[in-house]
BARO-665142 format. One record per residue (C-alpha): z, x, y. Coordinates in steps of 0.5 Angstrom, whole numbers, plus 500, padded with zeros to 3 digits. Example, Ala and Ser with C-alpha at 12.3 -4.5 7.8 and 13.67 -1.06 7.14 Angstrom:
// BARO-665142
516525491/514527498/
END
This chain:
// BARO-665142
500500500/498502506/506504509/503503517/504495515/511496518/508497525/503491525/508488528/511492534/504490537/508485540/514489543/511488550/513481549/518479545/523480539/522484533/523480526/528482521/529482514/535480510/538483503/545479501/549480496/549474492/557473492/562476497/567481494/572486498/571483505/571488512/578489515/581482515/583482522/578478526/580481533/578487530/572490528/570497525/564500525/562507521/557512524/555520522/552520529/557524535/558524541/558530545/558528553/561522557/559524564/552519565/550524570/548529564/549524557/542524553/545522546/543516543/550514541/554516548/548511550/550506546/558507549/556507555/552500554/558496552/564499557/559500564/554496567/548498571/546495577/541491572/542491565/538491559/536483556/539485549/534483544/528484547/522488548/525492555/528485559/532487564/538482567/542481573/549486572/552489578/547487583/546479581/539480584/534485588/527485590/522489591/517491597/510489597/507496596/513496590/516503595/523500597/528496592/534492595/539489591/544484592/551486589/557482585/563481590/570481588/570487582/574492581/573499576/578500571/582504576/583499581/577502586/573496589/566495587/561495593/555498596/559505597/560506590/553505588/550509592/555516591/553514583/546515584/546521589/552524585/546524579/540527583/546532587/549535581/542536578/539539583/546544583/546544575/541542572/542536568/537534563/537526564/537526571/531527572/530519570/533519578/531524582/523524580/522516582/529516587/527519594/534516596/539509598/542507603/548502604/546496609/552493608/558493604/554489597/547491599/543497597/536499599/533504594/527507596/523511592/517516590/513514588/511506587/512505579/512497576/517500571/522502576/528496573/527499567/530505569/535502574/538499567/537505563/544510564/543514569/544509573/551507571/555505577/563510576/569510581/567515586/576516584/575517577/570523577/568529579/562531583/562539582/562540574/559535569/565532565/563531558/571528555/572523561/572516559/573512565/567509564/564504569/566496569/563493563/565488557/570494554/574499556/576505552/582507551/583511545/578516544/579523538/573527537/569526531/574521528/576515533/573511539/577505540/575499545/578494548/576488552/575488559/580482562/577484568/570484567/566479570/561476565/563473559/568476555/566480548/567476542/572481538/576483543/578491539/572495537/574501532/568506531/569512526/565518524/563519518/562526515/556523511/552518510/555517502/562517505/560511511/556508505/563507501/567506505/563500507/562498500/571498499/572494505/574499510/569498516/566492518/559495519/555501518/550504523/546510524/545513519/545511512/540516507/535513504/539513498/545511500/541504503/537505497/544504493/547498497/541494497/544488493/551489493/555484493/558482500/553486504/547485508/541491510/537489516/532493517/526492523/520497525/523502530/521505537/525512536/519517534/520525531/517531534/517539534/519543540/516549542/519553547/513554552/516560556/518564549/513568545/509567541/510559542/507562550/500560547/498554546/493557540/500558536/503551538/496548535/495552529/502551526/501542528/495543524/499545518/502539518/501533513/504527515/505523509/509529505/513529510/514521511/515520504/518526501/521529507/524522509/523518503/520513505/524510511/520512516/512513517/506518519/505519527/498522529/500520537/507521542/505514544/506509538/502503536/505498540/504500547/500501552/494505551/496508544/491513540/491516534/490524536/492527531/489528525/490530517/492536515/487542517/490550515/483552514/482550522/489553523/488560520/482562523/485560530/492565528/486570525/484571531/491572535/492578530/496573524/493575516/497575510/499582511/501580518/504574518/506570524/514569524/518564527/525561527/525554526/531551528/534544526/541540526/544539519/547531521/545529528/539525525/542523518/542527511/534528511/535532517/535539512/530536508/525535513/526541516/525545508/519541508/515543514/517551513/514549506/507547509/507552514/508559509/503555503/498558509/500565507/499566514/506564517/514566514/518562517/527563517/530556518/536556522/541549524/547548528/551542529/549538535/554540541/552548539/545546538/544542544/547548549/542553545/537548547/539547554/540554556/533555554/534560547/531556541/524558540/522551535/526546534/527539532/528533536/528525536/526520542/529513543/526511549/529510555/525504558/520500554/513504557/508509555/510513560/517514558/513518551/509522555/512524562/518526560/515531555/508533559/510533566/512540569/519540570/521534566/521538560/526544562/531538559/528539552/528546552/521546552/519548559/512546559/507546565/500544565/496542573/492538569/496534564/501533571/495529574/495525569/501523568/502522575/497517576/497514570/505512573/502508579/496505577/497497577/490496573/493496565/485498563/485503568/492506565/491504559/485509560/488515562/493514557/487515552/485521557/493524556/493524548/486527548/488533551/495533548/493535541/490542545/496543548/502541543/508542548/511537543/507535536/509528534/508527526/514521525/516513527/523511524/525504523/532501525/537500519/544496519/548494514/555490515/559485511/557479510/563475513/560479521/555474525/552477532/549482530/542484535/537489534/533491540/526495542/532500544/536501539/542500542/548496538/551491542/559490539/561485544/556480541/559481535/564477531/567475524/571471520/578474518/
END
């Protein structure tokens, strides 16, 4: 069968919710901890860094979407929706440069400061001031569209940008634009352990890392209250071990990320539901541009020519996710397949005319994180070592660290090729393009990338208003992405939860965050 069925559907993302399906075990047996007003969810996933100024974890993400809003929030459930938070309306000039957003009166963040338009604007100048003095790799969410705000009065705020981009609510939704108190954080150094948070549905009050992160509802909070009031999240060492312990009745809800043989394996068991969707996250190799020999595009292409997809789809990750010959996935404007099958043939007479033969083999360092994408990680990094040396013209030594390790090795500019995943930050083929083409923009990623031609693209195709005519240049800018390889797509994943049978609630959107204050269950 043909595994590009599960994104038939992702065509629709644009316009409405993804459908899932359900496995349930026929009859309930251990039920999830009995409180109702309590609810435990499992994750292998960790946090590394609160501060929304510096944050680019999926998972922090994800706790920033339950304990602080935005001046708009994303709609949960839908395909890049976003509903009134903070500001409880805005409009938009006529040639699309100048925001005004009308705030909430009366709210108050968690430590007593009050809410107005002199909060919101110190937010978002803190993030584009703290980049410019240190770099953050988010930021740049802000400081390439914002040109800068101003207060009209106190529950008023005028945003004026840039450039004119149609996705800008999408990005006031997305966590760089948090609002936080201005008493409650630093404006020199980015704080990685604070958990203040902003005015959201829950407040954290409880957190050790890599073990435990309790939330509890807001009473304060100016929308409607989470329907369980306490929210526990545990960390797992290992999918096998979450897996486990959701069987045994220790937690409420397993997410991110179960291995392909432990969903394989509670698939059926009594008590326990899987719900699976196709997904928008997408896989891809990073090459350090500024780093030899990875400073040659010709490097870059030869070794993403090597790579066979489909090995490293059903073999690598065991069926859970599917090849990608594109940085922008089926669904979404102006997608086109680019990269091809497996060409080593092609390959090695590019790095033959570099110098590199049998008896001179190209040597790199390929570097993964064992557990921050799951149990697979390790495998698929095997296997595309493996596919790289089966050309005899390659040696590849494989090197791993643990997220927050791998993170600053990237940050500081000292991992030569690596591994990353995306989920994106907004619904729109620029948000799988311009972060990972555009000068400057990918220094966040470690890939310090810059091409005049590839940001002329970019750039238009941010504020044409005609979807052809962007849809055009997106054909433009995946033609030229295969010559150039700052980063090589070659996987699109798929969103899997599972949880007892006794929780009700649970919603999965486009952006794959989990939203625990729709979650319920019975005792």
């Amino acid at each position: 069968m043909d595994k590009r069925f599960w994104f038939v559907s992702i065509v629709l993302v644009l316009a409405m919710v993804l459908p899932t399906v359900s496995m349930v075990g026929a009859v309930p047996s251990n039920q999830g901890p009995s409180d109702a007003s309590v609810l435990v969810v499992g994750t292998t996933d960790k946090l590394s860094v609160f501060d929304p100024a510096d944050v680019y974890d999926f998972h922090a993400w994800e706790i920033w979407n339950n304990t602080g809003d935005g001046l708009l929030n994303n709609k949960p459930g839908t395909a890049g929706e976003v509903a009134p938070g903070l500001a409880e309306k805005y409009e938009a000039s006529a040639d699309g440069m100048e925001y005004t957003f009308y705030l909430r009166e009366g709210l108050s963040f968690p430590d007593g400061t009050p809410f107005n338009a002199d909060a919101v604007k110190w937010s978002i100048d803190r993030v584009i001031s703290m980049n410019e003095e240190l770099g953050g790799e988010v930021a740049f969410l802000v400081s390439d569209y914002v040109d800068k705000v101003e207060v009209v009065d106190d529950y008023t705020v005028k945003i004026y940008l840039k450039t004119p981009v149609g996705f800008f609510p999408q990005l006031v939704a997305s966590n760089p634009y948090k609002i936080i108190s201005p008493n409650s954080w630093d404006t020199t150094a980015y704080e990685a352990d604070n958990t203040a948070g902003g005015i959201g549905p829950y407040k954290i009050t409880s957190w050790k890392r890599d073990e435990e992160l309790v939330m509890e509802a807001n009473p304060d909070y100016y929308g409607d209250a989470p329907k369980t009031p306490k929210v526990i999240i545990r960390y797992f060492a290992d999918s096998a071990t979450m897996r486990l312990a959701l069987e045994n009745g220790e937690i409420d809800i397993a997410w991110k990320s179960l291995a392909p043989v432990d969903l394989k394996s509670i698939e059926g068991v009594k008590g326990v539901v899987v719900e699976k969707q196709p997904g928008t996250e997408i896989r891809y190799i990073c090459y350090n541009c500024k780093t030899e020999p990875f400073t040659d595009k010709n490097v870059r292409t030869a070794l993403a020519l090597m790579l066979d997809r489909e090995e490293i789809a059903d073999v690598g990750f065991q069926g859970i996710k599917v090849p990608l010959y594109s940085m922008i996935p089926p669904g979404f404007l102006g997608h086109k397949e680019t990269y091809g099958d497996a060409d080593v043939d092609t390959a090695k007479t590019m790095l033959a005319e570099l110098g590199y033969d049998e008896s001179k083999p190209l040597e790199i360092e390929f570097w993964y994180s064992p557990t921050h994408y799951g149990d697979t990680e390790a495998d698929v990094a095997a296997l595309i070592k493996d596919q790289w040396e089966a050309s005899g013209v390659v040696k590849v030594k494989l090197q791993n660290a643990e997220w927050a390790t791998y993170k600053e090795y990237r940050n500081k500019g000292t991992l030569p090729i690596f591994l990353l995943g995306w989920y994106p930050d907004y619904l729109d083929s620029d948000n799988y393009t311009y972060p990972f083409g555009h000068t400057g923009a990918t220094d966040g990623l470690g890939v310090f990338y810059s091409n005049p031609d590839m940001d002329k693209l970019l750039e238009a195709a941010q504020v044409a208003t005609d979807p052809d005519a962007r849809a055009d240049l997106y054909g433009q800018i995946q033609d030229l992405w295969p010559t150039e390889n700052s980063t090589t797509p070659f996987a699109q994943g798929a969103l899997f939860v599972a949880y007892r049978d006794n929780v009700t609630g649970i919603v999965l959107d486009p952006l794959s965050l989990f939203h625990y204050y729709l979650v319920s269950k019975t005792g």
